[in-house]
N, C-alpha and C positions, 0 to 999 in steps of 0.2 A: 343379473349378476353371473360372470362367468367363472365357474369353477371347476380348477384341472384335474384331470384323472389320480394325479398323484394324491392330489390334498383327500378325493372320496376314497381313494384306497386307504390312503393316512384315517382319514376319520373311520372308517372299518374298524381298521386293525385297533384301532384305539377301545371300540367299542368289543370285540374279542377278546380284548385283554381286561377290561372290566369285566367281562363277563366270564371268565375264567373257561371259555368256550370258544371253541373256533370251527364248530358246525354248523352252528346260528345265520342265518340270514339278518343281518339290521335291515330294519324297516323304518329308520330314524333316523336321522346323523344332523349335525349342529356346527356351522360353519360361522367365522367373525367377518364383519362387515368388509372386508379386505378378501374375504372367500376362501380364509384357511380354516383348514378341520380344528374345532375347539375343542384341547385338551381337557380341560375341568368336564365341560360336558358331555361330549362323546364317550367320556370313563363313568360317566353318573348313567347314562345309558343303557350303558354294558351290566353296570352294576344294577339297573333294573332287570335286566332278563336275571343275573344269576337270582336276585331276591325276590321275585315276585313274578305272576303267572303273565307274561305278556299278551298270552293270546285273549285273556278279559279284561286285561288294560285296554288290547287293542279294539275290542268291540264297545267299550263304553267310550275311548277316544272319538270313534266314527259318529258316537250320535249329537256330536257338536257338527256336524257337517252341514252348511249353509244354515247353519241360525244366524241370526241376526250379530248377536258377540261371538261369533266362532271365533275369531284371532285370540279373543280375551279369555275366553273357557279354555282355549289349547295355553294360552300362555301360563294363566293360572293353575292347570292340570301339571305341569312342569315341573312349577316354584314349589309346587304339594309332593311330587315325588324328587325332585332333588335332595330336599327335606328330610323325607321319611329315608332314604335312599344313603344317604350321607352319616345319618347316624346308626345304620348297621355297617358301614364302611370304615368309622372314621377311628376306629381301636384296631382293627387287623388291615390296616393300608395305613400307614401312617402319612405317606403323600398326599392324602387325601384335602386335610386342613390345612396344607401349607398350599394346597392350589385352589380351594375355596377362598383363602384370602387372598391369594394373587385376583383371582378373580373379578372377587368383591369391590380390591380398587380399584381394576381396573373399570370395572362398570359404573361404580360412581363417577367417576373424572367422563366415561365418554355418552353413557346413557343419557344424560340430560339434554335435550336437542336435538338426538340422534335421529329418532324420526318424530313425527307428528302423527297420533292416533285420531283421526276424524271424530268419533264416537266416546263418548261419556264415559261408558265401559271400559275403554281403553286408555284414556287418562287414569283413571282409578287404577289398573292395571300397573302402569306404569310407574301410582306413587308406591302401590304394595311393593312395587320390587326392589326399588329404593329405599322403604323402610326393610324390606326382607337381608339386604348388603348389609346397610346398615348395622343391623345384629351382627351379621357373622362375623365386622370387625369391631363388636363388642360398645356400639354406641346405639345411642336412643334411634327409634325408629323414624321420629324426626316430621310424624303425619300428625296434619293439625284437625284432621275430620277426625273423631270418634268414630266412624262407619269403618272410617278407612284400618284403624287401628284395629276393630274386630276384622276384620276381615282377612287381615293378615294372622292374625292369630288361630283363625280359623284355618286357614291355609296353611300354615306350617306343619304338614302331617307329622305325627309321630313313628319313629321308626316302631315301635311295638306293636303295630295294625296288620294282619295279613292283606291277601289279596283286595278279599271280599270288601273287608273293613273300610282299607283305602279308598277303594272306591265308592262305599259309601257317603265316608267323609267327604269327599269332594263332592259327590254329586248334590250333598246337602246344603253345602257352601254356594254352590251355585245358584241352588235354588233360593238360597233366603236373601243372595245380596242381586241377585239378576233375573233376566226371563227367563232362564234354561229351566227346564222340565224335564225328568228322566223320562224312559217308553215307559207307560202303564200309569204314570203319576197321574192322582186325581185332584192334585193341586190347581185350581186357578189361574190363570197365566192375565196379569194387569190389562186390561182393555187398552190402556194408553201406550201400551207396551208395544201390538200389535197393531204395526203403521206398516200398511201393505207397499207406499211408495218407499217407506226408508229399506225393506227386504227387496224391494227391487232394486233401487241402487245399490242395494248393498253385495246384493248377485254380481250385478252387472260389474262390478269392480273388481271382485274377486277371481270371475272371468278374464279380465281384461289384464288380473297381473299374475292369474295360472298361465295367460296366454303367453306372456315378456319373462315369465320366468321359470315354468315348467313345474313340477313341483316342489320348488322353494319357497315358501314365506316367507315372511316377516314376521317375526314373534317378540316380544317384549326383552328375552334376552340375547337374542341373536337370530340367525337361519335357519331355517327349520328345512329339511329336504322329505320330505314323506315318499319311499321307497314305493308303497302300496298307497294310490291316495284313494282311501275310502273306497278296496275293494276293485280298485281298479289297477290292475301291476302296470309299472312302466319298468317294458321288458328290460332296456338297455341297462338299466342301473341295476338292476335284478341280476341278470346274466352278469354282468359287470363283478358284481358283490361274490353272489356264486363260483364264480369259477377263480375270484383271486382267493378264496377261500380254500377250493381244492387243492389250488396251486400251494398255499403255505401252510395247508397246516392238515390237509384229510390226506396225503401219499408222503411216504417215508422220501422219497425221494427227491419228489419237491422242499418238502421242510429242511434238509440236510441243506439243501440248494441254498434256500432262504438264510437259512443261518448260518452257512459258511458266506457267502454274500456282504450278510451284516457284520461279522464281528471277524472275517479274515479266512484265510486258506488255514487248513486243519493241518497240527504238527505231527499227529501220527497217524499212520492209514485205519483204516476200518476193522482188520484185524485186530490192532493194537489196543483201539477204542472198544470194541466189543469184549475185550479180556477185560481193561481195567472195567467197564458194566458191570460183570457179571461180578467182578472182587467187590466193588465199592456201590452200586447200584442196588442195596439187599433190606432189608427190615423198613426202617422208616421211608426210604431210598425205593423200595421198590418203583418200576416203573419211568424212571428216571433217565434219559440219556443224558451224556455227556459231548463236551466240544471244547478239545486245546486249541488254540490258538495264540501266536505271539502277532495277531495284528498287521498281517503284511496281504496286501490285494496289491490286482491291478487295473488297470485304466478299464477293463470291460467288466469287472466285479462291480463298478460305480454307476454301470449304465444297465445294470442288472435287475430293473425295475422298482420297486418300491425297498426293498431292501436293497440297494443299489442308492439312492436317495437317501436314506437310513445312516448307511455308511457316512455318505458323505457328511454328514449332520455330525457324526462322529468325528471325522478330521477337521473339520473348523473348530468342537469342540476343544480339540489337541491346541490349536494357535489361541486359542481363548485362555487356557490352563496359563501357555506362556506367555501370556501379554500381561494376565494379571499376577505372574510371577517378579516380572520385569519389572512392574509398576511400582513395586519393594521392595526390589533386591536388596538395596543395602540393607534391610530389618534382615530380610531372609539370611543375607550370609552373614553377617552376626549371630545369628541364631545357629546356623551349622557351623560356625566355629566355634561358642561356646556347648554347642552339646558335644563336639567332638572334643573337647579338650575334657569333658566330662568324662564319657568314657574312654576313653585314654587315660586318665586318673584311676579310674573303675579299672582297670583291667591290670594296670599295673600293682593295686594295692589287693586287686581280689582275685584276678587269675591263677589257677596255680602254679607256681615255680619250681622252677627244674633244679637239684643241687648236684653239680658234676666235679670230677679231680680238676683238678689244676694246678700249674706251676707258681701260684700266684691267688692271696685270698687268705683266710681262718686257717689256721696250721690246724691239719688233723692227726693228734697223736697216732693215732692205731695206725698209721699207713709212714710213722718214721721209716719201719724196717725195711721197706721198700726201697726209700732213698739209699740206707746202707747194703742191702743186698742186692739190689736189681738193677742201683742206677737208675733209678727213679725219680724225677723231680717232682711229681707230681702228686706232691704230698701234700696239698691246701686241699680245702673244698669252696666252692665259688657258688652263689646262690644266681642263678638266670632267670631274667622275668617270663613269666609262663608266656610261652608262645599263641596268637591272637589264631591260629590254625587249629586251635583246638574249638574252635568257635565257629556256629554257623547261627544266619540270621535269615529268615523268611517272613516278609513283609505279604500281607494278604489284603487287599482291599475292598470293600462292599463297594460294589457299583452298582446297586438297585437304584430304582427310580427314588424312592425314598432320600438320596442323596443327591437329586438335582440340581438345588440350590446351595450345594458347599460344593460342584464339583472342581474347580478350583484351591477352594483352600485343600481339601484331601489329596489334591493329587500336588500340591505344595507340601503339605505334611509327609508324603510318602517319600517325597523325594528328600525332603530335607534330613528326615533318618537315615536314609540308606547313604546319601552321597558322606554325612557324618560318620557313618560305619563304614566305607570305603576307605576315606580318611586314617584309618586306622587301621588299616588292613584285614580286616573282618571280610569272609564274604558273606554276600547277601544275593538272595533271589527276592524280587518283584513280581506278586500279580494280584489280577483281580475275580473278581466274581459276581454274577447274577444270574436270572434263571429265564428263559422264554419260550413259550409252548413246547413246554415240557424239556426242554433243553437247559442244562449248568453251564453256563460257560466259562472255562479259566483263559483267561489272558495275559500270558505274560509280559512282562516290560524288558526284564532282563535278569538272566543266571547270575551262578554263582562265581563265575570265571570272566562275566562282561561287565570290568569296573569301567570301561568306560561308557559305558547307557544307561547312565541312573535318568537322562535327559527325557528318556523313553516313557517316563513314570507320567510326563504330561500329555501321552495319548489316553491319559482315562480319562472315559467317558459312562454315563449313566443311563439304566434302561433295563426295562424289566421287575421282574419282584427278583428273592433272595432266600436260596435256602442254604442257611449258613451251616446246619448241623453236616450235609454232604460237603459242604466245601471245606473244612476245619477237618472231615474223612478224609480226604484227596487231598489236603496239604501235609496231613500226618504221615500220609504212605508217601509222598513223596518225601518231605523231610528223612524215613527211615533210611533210606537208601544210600544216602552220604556217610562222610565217614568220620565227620566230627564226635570227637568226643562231648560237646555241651551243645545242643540246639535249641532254639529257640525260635517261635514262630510269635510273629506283632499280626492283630488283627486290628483294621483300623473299620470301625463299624458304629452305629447307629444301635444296634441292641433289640431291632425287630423283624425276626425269620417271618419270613411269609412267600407261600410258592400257592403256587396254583394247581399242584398234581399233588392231590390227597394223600394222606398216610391211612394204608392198609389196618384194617384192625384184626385183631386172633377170629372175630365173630365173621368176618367178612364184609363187615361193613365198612363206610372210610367215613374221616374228619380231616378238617381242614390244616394244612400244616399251615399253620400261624396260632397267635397270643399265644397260651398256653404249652398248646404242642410243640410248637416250633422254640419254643425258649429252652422247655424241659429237652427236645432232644438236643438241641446244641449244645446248654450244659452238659447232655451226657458225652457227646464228641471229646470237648474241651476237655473232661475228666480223665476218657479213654485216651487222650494224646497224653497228658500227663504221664500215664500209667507208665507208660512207654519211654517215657524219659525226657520227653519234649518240655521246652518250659513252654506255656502258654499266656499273653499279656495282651490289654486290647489300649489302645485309644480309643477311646468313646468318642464318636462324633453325632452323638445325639440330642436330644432335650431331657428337661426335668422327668418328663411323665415315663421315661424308659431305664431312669436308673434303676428300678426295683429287677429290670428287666438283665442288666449289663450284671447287675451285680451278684445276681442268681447263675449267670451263663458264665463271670470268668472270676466271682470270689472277689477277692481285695486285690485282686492283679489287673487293675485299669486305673487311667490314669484321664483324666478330663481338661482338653486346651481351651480355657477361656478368653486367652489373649495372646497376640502372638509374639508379645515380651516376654511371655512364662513358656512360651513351649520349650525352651533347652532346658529352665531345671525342673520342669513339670513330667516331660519324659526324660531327664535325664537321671532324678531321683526313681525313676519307676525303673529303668534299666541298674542302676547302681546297686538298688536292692537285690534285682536277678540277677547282678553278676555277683555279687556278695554270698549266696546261696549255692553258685552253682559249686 
């Protein structure tokens, strides 16, 4: 199998990024039978180095090295830490179970067939994994052996087991369903077990497809690349890994590269960005750089290497937005013209109105004497409907990975408010936000003076985790800055903060900004923007299990789109009430 430089970079970074580390060397990456880097597992990877000790994963890994079931002990050592792996992940990565089930189906539809395991072991292998999918989308495991049934059960580590534990667990699973024998065990190993000419064939093959493939496998649920194959480095990939490492993420200088690369040329110089750090970079924030950008590269930003690539993934995502815009138009503009007649109603009945003289209107006694002294005609009073300039609107959008799978409908939602509050004469600013080695990125779509780029709202794209408490900071202070008398800022979000650069503690010590932390400080952002005058309101674009989560971070001021017939009076009652207040 040939697989390009990009896709091992791509499968890296993937595993850096579960790993909430980018010093790490992968000694593992996990490619699909087509030889792209697997997202589900390149991130369960990552997410083993952050949870657990790799370097005594890595030495109990090595002593499956030419047994006789080595493919079936590495396969099954996988399905045991995906497992355990997945459910310290699956509360603070919310992406997590929506790409274990993309997964899951995909492996049931293509696993069966895919290849042919020679060996007994590796039949078995392959029904566990199919009863292990199975589960995750919540049906019977589907295995008619009883053996096979314990064995999966066995193997399904529990995320509660440290290092040690886990690896006990398995190595005892092995032992009671195969010949594997840990070093030092005094267990017996089957006499019938031990067929000298089936270890020699079985060498001799192993050889022969290290020879045609280098250090790739074949593993039960995809490619296996072994960076270090049992103690022997294969320098190029080494070197390879290493240095796109230093390149993105160990020199200040390179990273900036990388991520202006990825998400566009930067809107204020270094200067500018180094002020707003030190203003808005502070308490929970510490640590944190920042990167504006509105999205604009050019044709050598794309060939800029893996971020370069990245990019591009981004602009096809922007034609994606609008194709499955177009695929509805007519629901969609129905929908922006009954939210906009909404608020147009809303503003005329709740805005406030101006009462000025005029010639013409309620005769105001006290200003007769005018008429007869001054020659005055302007002796009525005239009520004017409150002017729509008193109004400012900042639409924010979560583009964390977490929102993959709506990025679409979101970046249709965004637009369909903003081009309705244009409609009306409101202005509105667009942008986004997410977070990457150590980097916030705001992306805007379009100010408050560009009614004609609401079209702009369909270059979001998703990527990264999200720490919404600095972003909800850095839309506050920009919102202060204007001169509207009522502001108001829409977050259109998911309800689950999670970044990957720690929040500082009074003791010195750090915890993870997400579940807890990351809700608690965003609710306090939200609160602090209030303070200030700001209204604050979200669209929820998330699941059941995160309302406890939305409803703690923005109050009764969120509004949830179940269908996209309700979205004009579902946010259009949620704006009615804030204009009604303001």
């Amino acid at each position: 199998m040939e697989i390009s430089e990009f896709e091992k970079k791509r499968a890296a970074n993937l595993i850096w990024n579960g790993a909430e580390n980018y010093s790490i060397e992968p000694g593992f990456r996990v490619f699909d039978r087509e030889g792209h880097a697997d997202l589900y597992w390149n991130s369960i990877v990552g997410a083993v180095h952050k949870h657990y000790d790799w370097e005594k994963l890595e030495r109990f890994y090595n002593t499956f090295h030419e047994k006789i079931d080595q493919t079936a002990y590495e396969s099954l050592f996988w399905i045991a830490m995906e497992n355990c792996t997945f459910e310290k992940e699956k509360d603070v990565r919310p992406v997590f179970p929506y790409l274990r089930r993309e997964y899951a189906k995909r492996q049931l539809k293509s696993l069966e067939g895919s290849f042919a395991l020679e060996d007994s072991a590796g039949q078995r292998v392959l029904a566990v994994m199919h009863g292990h999918f199975r589960r995750v989308l919540g049906e019977n495991e589907g295995l008619p052996d009883v053996v096979d049934v314990k064995l999966l059960n066995d193997i399904e580590v529990s995320g509660d087991l440290d290092t040690d534990q886990v690896i006990d667990r398995i190595a005892d699973t092995l032992e009671t369903y195969f010949t594997y024998r840990r070093p030092g065990s005094t267990k017996p190993v089957p006499k019938s077990s031990v067929n000298p000419f089936s270890l020699f064939f079985l060498r001799r093959k192993q050889r022969r497809e290290a020879g045609s493939m280098g250090p790739i496998r074949r593993l039960a649920f995809g490619y296996g690349e072994h960076l270090s194959e049992y103690g022997s480095e294969v320098l190029d990939q080494s070197r390879l890994s290493v240095a796109f490492a230093k390149y993105s993420a160990q020199t200040d200088e390179g990273l900036k590269e990388y991520i202006t690369n990825y998400f566009g040329k930067p809107l204020y110089d270094q200067k500018t960005v180094r002020r707003l750090e030190k203003e808005y970079c502070t308490g929970n924030h510490t640590d944190v750089h920042l990167h504006f950008t509105d999205g604009a590269y050019d044709d050598e930003m794309l060939k800029s290497g893996f971020a370069g690539k990245m990019r591009k993934q981004a602009v096809e995502q922007a034609k994606e937005n609008e194709e499955a815009f177009q695929e509805n138009v007519a629901k969609y503009r129905m929908e922006i013209l009954r939210l906009t007649n909404r608020i147009r109603n809303s503003m005329l009945m709740h805005m406030d109105n101006q009462v000025v003289k005029s010639n013409s209107g309620r005769l105001d006694a006290s200003l007769i004497w005018r008429g007869l002294e001054l020659d005055d005609d302007r002796i009525f009073r005239k009520v004017l409907p409150g002017d729509s300039g008193n109004l400012s609107v900042d639409i924010l959008l979560d583009a964390s990975t977490s929102q993959v799978h709506r990025q679409p409908v979101v970046a249709a939602q965004g637009y369909m408010i903003a081009e309705s509050l244009t409609r009306c004469g409101i202005p509105v600013r667009v942008y986004s936000f997410c977070s990457m080695n150590g980097y916030t990125v705001v992306n805007l779509f379009r100010d408050y003076h560009e009614v004609k780029k609401n079209r702009n709202i369909f270059r979001y794209f998703t990527t990264g985790a999200n720490r919404d408490g600095l972003a909800i900071r850095l839309a506050a202070g920009m919102i202060e800055k204007n001169d509207a008398d009522h502001r108001l800022l829409i977050v259109l979000s998911d309800g689950k903060p999670n970044d990957a650069i720690k929040v500082r503690t009074s003791s010195g010590s750090y915890k993870d900004y997400a579940g807890t932390t990351g809700v608690e400080d965003t609710a306090a952002e939200v609160h602090r923007a209030r303070m200030q005058g700001i209204t604050v309101l979200c669209v929820f674009t998330g699941d059941e299990k995160s309302l406890p989560a939305v409803q703690r971070i923005y109050g009764r001021h969120f509004a949830r789109i179940r269908k996209l017939d309700l979205f004009a009076d579902t946010v259009g009652n949620m704006l009615q009430t804030c204009l009604r207040n303001l």
